[in-house]
C-alpha positions in Angstrom: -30.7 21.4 -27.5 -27.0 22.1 -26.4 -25.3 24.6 -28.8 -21.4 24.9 -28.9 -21.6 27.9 -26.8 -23.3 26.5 -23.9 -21.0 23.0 -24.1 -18.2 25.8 -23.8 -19.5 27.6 -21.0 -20.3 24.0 -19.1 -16.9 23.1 -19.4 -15.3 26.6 -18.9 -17.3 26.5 -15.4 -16.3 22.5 -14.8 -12.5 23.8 -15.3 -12.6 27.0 -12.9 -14.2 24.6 -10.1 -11.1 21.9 -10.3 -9.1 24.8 -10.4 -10.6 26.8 -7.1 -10.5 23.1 -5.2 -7.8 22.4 -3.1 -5.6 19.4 -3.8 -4.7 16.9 -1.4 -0.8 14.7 -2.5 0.2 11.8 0.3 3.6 12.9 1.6 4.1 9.5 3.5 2.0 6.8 5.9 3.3 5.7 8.8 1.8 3.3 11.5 1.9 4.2 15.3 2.5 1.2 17.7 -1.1 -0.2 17.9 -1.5 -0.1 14.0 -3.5 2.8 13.6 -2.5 4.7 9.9 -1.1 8.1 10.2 -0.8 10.3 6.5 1.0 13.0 6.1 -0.6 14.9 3.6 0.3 18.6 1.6 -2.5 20.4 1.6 -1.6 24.6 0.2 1.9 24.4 0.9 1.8 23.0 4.6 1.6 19.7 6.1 -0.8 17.7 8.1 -1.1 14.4 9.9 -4.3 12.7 10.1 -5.8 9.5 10.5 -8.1 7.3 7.8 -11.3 9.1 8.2 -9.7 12.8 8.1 -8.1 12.0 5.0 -11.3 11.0 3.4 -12.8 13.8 4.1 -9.9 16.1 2.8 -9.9 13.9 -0.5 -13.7 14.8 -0.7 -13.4 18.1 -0.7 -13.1 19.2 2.7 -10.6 22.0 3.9 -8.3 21.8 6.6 -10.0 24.9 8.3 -13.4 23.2 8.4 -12.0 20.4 9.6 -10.1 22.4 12.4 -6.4 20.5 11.9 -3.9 22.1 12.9 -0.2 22.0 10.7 2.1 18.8 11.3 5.3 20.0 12.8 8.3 20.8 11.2 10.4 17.6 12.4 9.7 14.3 11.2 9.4 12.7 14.5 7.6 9.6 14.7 4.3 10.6 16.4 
C-alpha cells in the first residue's frame, strides 16, 4: 500500500530527473540542396546542426557529448 509519503517521495524523485535532463528547443530547419533536413537545435546555451536521426536521439535523452557534435558556428550560413 502507497502512503502519502512515499507518493511524495515518487514524485519528488520524477521532478529532480526532468529537472537534471537536458532540454532540446528547434532553433530553425533548413533543407540543403538534395532535400536532406538540417535542425538547428539549443541544447545548454549553444547551438547545433544535425540531421533527422541526431535529433532523435538528442530528443531521447542523449547528450551532445555522447553523441560527439560539435557546436554549429556562429554565422548563419547556409550549410
Amino acid at each position: 500500500m502507497r502512503t502519502p509519503v512515499s507518493n511524495q517521495i515518487t514524485k519528488r524523485k520524477a521532478v529532480a530527473k526532468a529537472l537534471g535532463r537536458h532540454k532540446v528547443f528547434v532553433a530553425s530547419r533548413r533543407f540543403r540542396g538534395d532535400g536532406q533536413p538540417i535542425t538547428r537545435v539549443l541544447v545548454s546555451g549553444r547551438y547545433y546542426d544535425v540531421g533527422d536521426r541526431l535529433l532523435q536521439q538528442l530528443l531521447n535523452g542523449a547528450t551532445p557529448l555522447e553523441l560527439e557534435l560539435e557546436p554549429a558556428p556562429d554565422d548563419a550560413s547556409p550549410i
